[in-house]
N, C-alpha and C positions, 0 to 999 in steps of 0.2 A: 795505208788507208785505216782509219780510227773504226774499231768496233761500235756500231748503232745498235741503241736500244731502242726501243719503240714500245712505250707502255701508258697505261690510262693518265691525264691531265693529273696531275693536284693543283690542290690552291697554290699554291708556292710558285706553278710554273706561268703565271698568267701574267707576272709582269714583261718576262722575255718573251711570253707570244706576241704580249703588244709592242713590243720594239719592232717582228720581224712582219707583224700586221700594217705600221706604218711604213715600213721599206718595201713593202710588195704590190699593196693595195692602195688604192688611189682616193678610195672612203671605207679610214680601217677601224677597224671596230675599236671602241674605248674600253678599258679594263673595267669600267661599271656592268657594259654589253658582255664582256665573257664573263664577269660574276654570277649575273642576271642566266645568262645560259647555263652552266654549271651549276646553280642555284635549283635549278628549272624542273628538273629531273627529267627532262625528253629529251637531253642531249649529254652528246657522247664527242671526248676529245681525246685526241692521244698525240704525246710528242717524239719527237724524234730528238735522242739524247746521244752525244758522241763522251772522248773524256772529261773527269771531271765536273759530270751531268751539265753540260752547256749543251743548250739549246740549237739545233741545230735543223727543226724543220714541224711542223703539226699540222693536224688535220682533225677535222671538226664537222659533224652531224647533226641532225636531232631528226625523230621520228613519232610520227603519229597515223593510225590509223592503221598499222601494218604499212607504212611506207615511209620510207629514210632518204632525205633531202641534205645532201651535202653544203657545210657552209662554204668554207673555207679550206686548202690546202698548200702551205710556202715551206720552202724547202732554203735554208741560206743560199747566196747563190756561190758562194767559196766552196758548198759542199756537193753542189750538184753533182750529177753522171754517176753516183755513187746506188744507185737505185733505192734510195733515201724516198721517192713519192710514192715508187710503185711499193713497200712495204707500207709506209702510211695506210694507202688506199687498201690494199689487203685487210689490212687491220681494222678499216671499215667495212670493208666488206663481212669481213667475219662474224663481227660485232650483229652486223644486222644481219648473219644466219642466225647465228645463236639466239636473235629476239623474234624470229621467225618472218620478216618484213619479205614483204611481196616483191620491191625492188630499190631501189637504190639510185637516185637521180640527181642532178647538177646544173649549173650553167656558167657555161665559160664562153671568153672571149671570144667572136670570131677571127681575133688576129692573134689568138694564143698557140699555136701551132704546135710547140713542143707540149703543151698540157694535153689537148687534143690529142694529139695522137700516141700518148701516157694512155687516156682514159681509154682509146680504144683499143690498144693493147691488152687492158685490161677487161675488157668485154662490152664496155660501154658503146651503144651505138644512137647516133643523131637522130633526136623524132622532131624535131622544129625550132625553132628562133624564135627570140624576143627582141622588138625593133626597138632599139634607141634603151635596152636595159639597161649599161653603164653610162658612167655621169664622168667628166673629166680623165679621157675624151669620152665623148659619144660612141656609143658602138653597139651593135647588136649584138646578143647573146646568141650560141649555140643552146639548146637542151639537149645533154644524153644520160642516158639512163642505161642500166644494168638490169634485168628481171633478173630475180634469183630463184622464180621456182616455175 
């Protein structure tokens, strides 16, 4: 098993995000969209790098108001079970201690099962659905969120 790094985005790594944006997500964001976010200064990304710094999984935030809303999190699927998301999501986590953020919130698929129950592993628990939130297919979202204080 290849040692993972897990450190903040640079500009350098945002064309490999969009490869693994278009392989996971079904309306994946365009490398203008993570310029535009990167650019932004309320958002926070970090990738997951194995050797040879290939790209191998990121996770993406921004926060306002004392409150941190996850975008995005994909993991290659070659590289799964390696617990490649839950360091991600750590590293979100942490991020939004250190900026002092109240909590930490998401919305994922209701038929995403293994994300799910990542997030709740990770402390995140369900406070309600969004009907018909994804597009191709149709599907409700879950909301969970993390308080952190």
């Amino acid at each position: 098993m290849p040692k993972i790094n897990i450190s903040p985005m640079e500009k350098d790594d945002i064309s490999e995000i969009v490869k693994l944006e278009r392989l996971y997500f079904s309306q994946p964001w365009s490398e203008k969209a993570f310029l535009d976010a990167f650019a932004g200064g309320n958002s926070y990304f970090v990738v997951a790098k194995a050797r040879e710094n290939l790209v191998v999984g990121y996770g993406g935030m921004y926060f306002v108001g004392g409150e941190g809303y996850i975008y995005n999190i994909a993991v290659k699927e070659d590289f799964r079970g390696q617990k490649i998301g839950q360091k991600i999501i750590k590293s979100l986590i942490n991020y939004s201690l250190e900026r002092n953020l109240e909590f930490l919130s998401l919305e994922v698929r209701k038929s995403n099962l293994s994300a799910i129950n990542l997030y709740k592993k990770m402390g995140f628990k369900t406070l309600g659905k969004r009907k018909d939130f994804y597009s191709f297919p149709k599907e409700d979202a879950l909301i969970m969120t993390l308080f952190l204080k």
